[in-house]
N, C-alpha and C positions, 0 to 999 in steps of 0.2 A: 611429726605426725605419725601417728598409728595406723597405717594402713597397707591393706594385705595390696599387693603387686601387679595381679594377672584380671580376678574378675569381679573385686572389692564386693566381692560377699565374705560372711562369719556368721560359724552355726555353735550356738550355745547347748552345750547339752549340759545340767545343773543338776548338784544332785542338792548343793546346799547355796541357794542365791545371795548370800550376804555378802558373799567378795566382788559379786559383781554390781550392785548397789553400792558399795563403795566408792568402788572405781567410777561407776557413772556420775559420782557426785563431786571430784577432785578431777584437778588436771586436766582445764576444756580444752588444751590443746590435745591431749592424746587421745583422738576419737578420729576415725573416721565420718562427718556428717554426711558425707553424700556417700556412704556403702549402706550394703542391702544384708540386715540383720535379721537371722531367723534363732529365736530360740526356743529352745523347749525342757520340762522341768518345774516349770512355775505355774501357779494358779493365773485366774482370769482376775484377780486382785490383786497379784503380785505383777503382773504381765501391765495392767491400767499404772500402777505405780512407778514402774520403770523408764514405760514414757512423759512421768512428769517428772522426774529427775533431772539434773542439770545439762547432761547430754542429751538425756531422748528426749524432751520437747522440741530441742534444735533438730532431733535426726529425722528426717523425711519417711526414710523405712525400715520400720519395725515389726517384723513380723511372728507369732507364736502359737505352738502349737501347745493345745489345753487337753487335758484328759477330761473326759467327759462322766466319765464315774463306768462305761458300759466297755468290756474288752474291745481293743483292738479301736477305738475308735474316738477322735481326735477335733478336737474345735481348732479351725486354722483362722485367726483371727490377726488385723494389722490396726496399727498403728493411725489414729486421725489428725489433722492440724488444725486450730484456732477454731476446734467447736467445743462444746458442752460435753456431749461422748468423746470418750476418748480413745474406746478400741469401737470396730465394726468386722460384722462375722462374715469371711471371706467364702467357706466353705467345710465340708465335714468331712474330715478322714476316715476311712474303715478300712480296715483288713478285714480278707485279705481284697487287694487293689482291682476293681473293677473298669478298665475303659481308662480312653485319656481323659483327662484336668489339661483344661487352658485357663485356671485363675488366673485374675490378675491380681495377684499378692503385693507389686509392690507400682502401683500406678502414679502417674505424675499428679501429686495432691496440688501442687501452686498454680498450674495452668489454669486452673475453675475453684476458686477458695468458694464456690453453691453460697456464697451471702451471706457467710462468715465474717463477724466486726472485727477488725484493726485497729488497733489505740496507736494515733498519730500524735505525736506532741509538736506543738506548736506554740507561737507567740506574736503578738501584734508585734511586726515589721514589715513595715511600709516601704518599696509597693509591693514584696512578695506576700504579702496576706496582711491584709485590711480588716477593719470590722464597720462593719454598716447597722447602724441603730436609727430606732424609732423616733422619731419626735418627741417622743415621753419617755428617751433614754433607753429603751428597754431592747436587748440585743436580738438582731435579726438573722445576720448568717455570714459567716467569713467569705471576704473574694481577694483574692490577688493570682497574679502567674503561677506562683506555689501552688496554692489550693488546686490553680486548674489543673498542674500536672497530676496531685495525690488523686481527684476526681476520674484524668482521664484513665489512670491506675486502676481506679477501681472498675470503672467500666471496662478495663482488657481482663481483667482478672476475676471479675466480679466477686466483691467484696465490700463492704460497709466499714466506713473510715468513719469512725470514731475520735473525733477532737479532742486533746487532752493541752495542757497548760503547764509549764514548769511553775516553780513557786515563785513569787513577784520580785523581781529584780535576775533572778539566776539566768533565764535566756537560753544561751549554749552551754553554760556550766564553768568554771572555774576546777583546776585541781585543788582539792583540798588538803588540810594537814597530815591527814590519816592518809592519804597515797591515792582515795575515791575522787570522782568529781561531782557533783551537783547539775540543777539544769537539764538541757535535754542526754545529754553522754550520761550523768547519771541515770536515769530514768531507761535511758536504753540499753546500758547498761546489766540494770538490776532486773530489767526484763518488765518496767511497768507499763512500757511502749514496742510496741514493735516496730514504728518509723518515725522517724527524725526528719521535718523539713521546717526552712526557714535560712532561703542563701547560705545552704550549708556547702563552706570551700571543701576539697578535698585535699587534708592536710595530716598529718602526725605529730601536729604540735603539741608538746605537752603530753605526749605518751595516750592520748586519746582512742586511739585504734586500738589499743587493750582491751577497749571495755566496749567499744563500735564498730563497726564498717560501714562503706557507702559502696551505692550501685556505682554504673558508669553515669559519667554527668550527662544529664540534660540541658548543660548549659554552658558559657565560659565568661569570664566577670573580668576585671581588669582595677587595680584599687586604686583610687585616684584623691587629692582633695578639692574640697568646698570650699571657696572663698567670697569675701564682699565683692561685688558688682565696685572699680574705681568711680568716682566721680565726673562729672564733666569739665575739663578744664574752662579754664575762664578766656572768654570769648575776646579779650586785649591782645591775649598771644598770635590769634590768628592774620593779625598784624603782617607778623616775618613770616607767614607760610606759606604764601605765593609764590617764593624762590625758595631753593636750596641752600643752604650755606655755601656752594662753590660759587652758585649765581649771584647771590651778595657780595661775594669777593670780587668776584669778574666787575660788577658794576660800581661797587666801589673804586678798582683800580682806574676802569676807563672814566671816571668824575674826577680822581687826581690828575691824570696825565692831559685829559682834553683840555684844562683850560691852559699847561705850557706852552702845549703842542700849538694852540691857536696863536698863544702868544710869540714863538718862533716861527710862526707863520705870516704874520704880520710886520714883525721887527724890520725883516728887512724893504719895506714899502713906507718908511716914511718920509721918503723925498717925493712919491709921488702922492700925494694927500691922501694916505688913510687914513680913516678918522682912527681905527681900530689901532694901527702903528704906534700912536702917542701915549696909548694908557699901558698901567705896569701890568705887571703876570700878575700881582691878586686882582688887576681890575679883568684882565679873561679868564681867572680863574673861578669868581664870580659869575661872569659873565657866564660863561659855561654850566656853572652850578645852578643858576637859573632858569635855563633852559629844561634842567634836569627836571623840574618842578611845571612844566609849561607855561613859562612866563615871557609874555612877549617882552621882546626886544625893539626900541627904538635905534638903535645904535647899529646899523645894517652896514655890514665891510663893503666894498666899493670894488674892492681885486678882484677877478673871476676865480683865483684858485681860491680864494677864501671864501668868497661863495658857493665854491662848490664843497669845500671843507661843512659849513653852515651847515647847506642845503640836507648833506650826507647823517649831523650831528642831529636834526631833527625831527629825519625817517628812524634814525636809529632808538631816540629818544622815544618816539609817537609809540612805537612799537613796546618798548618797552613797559610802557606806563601800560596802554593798553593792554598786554598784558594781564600787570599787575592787578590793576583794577578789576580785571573777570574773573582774575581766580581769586583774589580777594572776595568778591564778589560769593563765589562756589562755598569757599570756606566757611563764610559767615552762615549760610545757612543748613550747616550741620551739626551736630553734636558730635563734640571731638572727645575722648574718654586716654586715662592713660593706659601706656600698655599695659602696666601692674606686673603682679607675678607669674612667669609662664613656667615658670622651671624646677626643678627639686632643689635646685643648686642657686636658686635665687629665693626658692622658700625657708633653705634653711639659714642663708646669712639674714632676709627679716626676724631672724630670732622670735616669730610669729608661733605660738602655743598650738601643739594639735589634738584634739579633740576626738573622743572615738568611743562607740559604745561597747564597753566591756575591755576589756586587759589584750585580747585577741590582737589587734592590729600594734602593737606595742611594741609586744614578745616576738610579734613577726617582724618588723622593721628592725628591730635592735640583730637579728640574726642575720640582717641583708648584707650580700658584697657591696652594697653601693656605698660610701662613706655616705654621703651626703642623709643617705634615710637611716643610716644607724645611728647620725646627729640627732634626726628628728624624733627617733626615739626617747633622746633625754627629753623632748619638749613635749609629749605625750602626756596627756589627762584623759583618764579615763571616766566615765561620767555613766551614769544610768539609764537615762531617758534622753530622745533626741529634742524635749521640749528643756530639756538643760544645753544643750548645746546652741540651741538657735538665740538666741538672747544675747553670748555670747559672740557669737559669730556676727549679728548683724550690728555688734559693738566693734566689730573688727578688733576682738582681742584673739582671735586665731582663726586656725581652719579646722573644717570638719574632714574624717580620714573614713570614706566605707566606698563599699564596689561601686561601678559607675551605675547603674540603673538603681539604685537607694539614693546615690546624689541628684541626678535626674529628675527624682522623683519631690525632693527634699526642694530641688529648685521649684519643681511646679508650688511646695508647697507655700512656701515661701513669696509666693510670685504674689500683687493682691489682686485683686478680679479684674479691674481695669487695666491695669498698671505694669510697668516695665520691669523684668527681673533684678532682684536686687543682689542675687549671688551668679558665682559662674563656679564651672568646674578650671581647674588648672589646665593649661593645655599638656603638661607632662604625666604623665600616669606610669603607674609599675605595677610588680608583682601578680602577674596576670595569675588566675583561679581557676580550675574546674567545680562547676556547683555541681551536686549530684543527693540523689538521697537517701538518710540516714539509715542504716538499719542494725539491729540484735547483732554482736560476734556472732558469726557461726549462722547465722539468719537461715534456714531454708528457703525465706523469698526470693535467695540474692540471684540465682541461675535465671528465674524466670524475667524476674524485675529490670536484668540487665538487656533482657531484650527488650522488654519494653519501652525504656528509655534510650535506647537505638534508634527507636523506631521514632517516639519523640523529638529528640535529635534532630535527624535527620529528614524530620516534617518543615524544620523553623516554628514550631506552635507556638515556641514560649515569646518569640516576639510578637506575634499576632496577641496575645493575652496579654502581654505587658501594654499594647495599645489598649486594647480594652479595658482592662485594669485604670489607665488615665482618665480613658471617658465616662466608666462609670464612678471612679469617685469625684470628677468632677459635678455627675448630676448628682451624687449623695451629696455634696457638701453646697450647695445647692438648695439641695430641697431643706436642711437642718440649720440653715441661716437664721438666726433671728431678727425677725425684721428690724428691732429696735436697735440691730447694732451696724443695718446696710451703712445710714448714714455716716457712719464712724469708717467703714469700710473702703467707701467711697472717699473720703478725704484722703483716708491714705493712699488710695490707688493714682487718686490726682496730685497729689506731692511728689509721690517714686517716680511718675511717669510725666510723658510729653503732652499730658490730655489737662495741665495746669493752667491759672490765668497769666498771663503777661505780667513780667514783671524786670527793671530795668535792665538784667543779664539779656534776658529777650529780647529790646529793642535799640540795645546801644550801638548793633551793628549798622542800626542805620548812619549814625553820626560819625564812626571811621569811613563810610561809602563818601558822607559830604563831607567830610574833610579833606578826602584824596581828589575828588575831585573840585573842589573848592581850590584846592594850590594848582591840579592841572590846569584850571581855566581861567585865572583871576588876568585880566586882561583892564587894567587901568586905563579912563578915558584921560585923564589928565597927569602929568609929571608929577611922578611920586616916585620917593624911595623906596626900595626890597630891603635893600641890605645896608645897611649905615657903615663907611670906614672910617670918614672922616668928614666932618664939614663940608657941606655942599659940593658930595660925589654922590652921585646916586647910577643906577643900571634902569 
């Protein structure tokens, strides 16, 4: 940097201004922007030209003293920003000096830009800036969080924001072959905008700050993916869900051992006439297994320890089933989903394609310490429009990669009017973001603007706008329905969701409920077989 030490003022005194025209036209880093420039030497043509040179449009204050044609006496004129004039007459020198001068030669021009237009460039990105149209197609006026911030901008600063557009596809800009970029960096760049918004991260990717700067953020983003909504498992499973796998073990074991146990319980009573004494271990271990089902038993032990053995196996039994059958019962009437992918490290063994608008998220995962996201970098496609990427995604050929309030937003869009969400966000996210916004290297804006966006900040406004932003594109898209497509709309929102007709997944539950209790209470009025071992043995 070029600049003086103590009270970052320089006084030009010229006798021939070509070398300093020069120099203001090469080398934007060797300038002082924010010192206080008086020169003198130059006409009031030469003095207008100087601040539209490459430095002095950036420098805040430029001030010059013009000879007037009459001795001794002096035009003190300074430097303006982002109007049509571009000097204004401070005040008139004479000799010789009469009285004090309190000019203010070199005043804070950004605090009050008086109504001065700003060329913002922008881009439809949903939900930082939306476009809302007519019924007859015809464009009405940008709204999202973005806009409201450049808006509340204009109203601290007072100034006239000027929407501008990159060229169709470019966005942020890419680096190009020639060493430039394209898009908004380009254009801010070249000086054809003075502000850059649209979830702009604050990043150095790609050597970008060469040609940009950003204020301090008004925001902070975190980048996450887009995925399909899993399906509903199939309501058979709900079967084994009443227990745990331990509790199935447990009850399995105690259905092997009761019917021994009984049968070593009996053995030794067959001198005093048990009936239970005389049959083998598979006739108690049947025996047993029957019970397990609620199935009476005719064949009642006669011992008192064996009755109370019984009595013990059928409290423990009752309980059991009972159980079963209410949380059976719980299960059947939910929709059970899988747990799908939650993690970076279970997204990237799906070998699942990720999806992303623009080169940006690509270049940034492939530099991550995370192994796992510098994998997914190879599986990165990058795509144009985010009406290319949904088509794909709800084919579950990958996932979508942008900041969480784009995916958020992507899920509302996604969602259909009636109807259950069909995507979700991953539960792991990374790469957290300061959003902030864009401006000129060298910007004069940037002192003021960073207060601004402090102040922003630490309102919370942009989440308050980001709700609003919701509600009002859900009444624009709303009002821009075509009737003749509700009904098409309506079918799918009753297909995706739980508002469908009945159909056998929906009502089979009832027939596992009479099933289980159909074996609990099947109570035979007359001698019949359960279980067949052999020839006329029956339980």
């Amino acid at each position: 940097m070029w600049k003086a030490q103590r009270c970052r003022g320089y006084l030009f005194l010229l006798s021939d201004p070509a070398p300093l025209f020069d120099f203001a036209n090469q080398m934007a880093d060797a300038w002082d922007y924010d010192g206080r420039f008086v020169v003198a030497g130059l006409s009031r043509d030469q003095l207008e030209a100087l601040t539209l040179t490459m430095k002095g449009r950036k420098t805040a204050n430029i001030a010059g003293l013009v000879k007037t044609g009459k001795p001794g006496e002096y035009l003190v004129l300074m430097n303006l920003l982002y109007k049509e004039e571009k000097l204004s007459h401070v005040f008139t020198w004479r000799e010789p000096y009469k009285g004090p001068y309190n000019p203010r030669i070199f005043p804070d021009k950004t605090a009050d830009l008086q109504g001065a237009v700003l060329n913002v460039v922008t881009f439809y990105l949903p939900p930082t800036i939306l476009h809302h149209f007519a019924p007859d197609g015809s464009f009405l006026r940008r709204y999202g969080h973005d806009v409201e911030v450049v808006l509340a901008m204009a109203q601290i600063f007072n100034f006239t924001a000027n929407f501008k557009d990159p060229l169709p596809g470019e966005r942020w800009g890419v680096l190009t072959a020639n060493g430039t970029w394209n898009g908004m960096v380009g254009m801010l760049g070249r000086g054809e905008a003075d502000i850059g918004m649209g979830n702009l991260f604050i990043t150095a990717l790609g050597g970008r700050m060469q040609f940009q700067e950003y204020t301090r953020p008004y925001d902070q983003e975190v980048t996450c993916f887009l995925i399909r909504r899993e399906g509903r498992l199939p309501r058979w499973q709900s079967l084994g869900l009443p227990f745990r796998l331990t509790t199935w073990l447990t009850v399995l074991l105690g259905l092997v051992i009761s019917g021994p146990v009984l049968y070593c319980l009996a053995k030794p009573s067959v001198s005093r006439s048990e009936r239970l004494a005389r049959r083998s271990i598979v006739f108690t271990s049947l025996y047993t297994f029957g019970m397990h089902f609620r199935l009476s038993q005719p064949l009642i032990p006669s011992r008192a320890s064996l009755q109370v053995f019984v009595v013990f196996l059928w409290l423990y039994i009752i309980i059991l089933t009972t159980g079963y059958s209410c949380n059976l019962t719980a299960f059947l009437t939910v929709d059970r989903k899988s747990p799908g992918i939650r993690t970076l490290k279970e997204l990237y063994e799906s070998q699942l394609r990720v999806f992303g608008l623009g080169p940006f998220f690509g270049n940034t995962m492939a530099e991550s310490n995370n192994k796992y996201v510098r994998g997914l970098a190879k599986q990165f496609v990058s795509l144009p429009e985010f009406e290319d990427i949904s088509p794909r995604l709800l084919r579950n050929e990958g996932v979508m990669i942008q900041g969480h309030r784009y995916l958020s937003y992507s899920t509302f869009l996604l969602t259909p009017e009636r109807g259950a969400p069909v995507a979700r966000i991953i539960q792991e996210c990374f790469l957290p973001f300061n959003v902030a916004m864009g401006l000129q290297r060298h910007s004069p804006l940037r002192k003021n603007f960073d207060r601004g966006m402090s102040w922003i900040f630490d309102s919370g406004l942009v989440n308050y706008w980001f709700k609003q932003t919701l509600i009002l594109s859900k009444k624009y898209r709303r009002e821009q329905r075509d009737p003749s497509k509700v009904e098409g709309e309506d079918a799918q929102a009753q297909e995706g969701s739980g508002v469908s007709s009945l159909n056998l997944d929906h009502v089979q539950g009832i027939f596992f409920i009479w099933f289980s209790d159909t074996l609990y209470h099947y109570s035979p009025s007359q001698r019949r077989c359960s279980f067949v071992l052999r020839k006329n043995m029956c339980i």
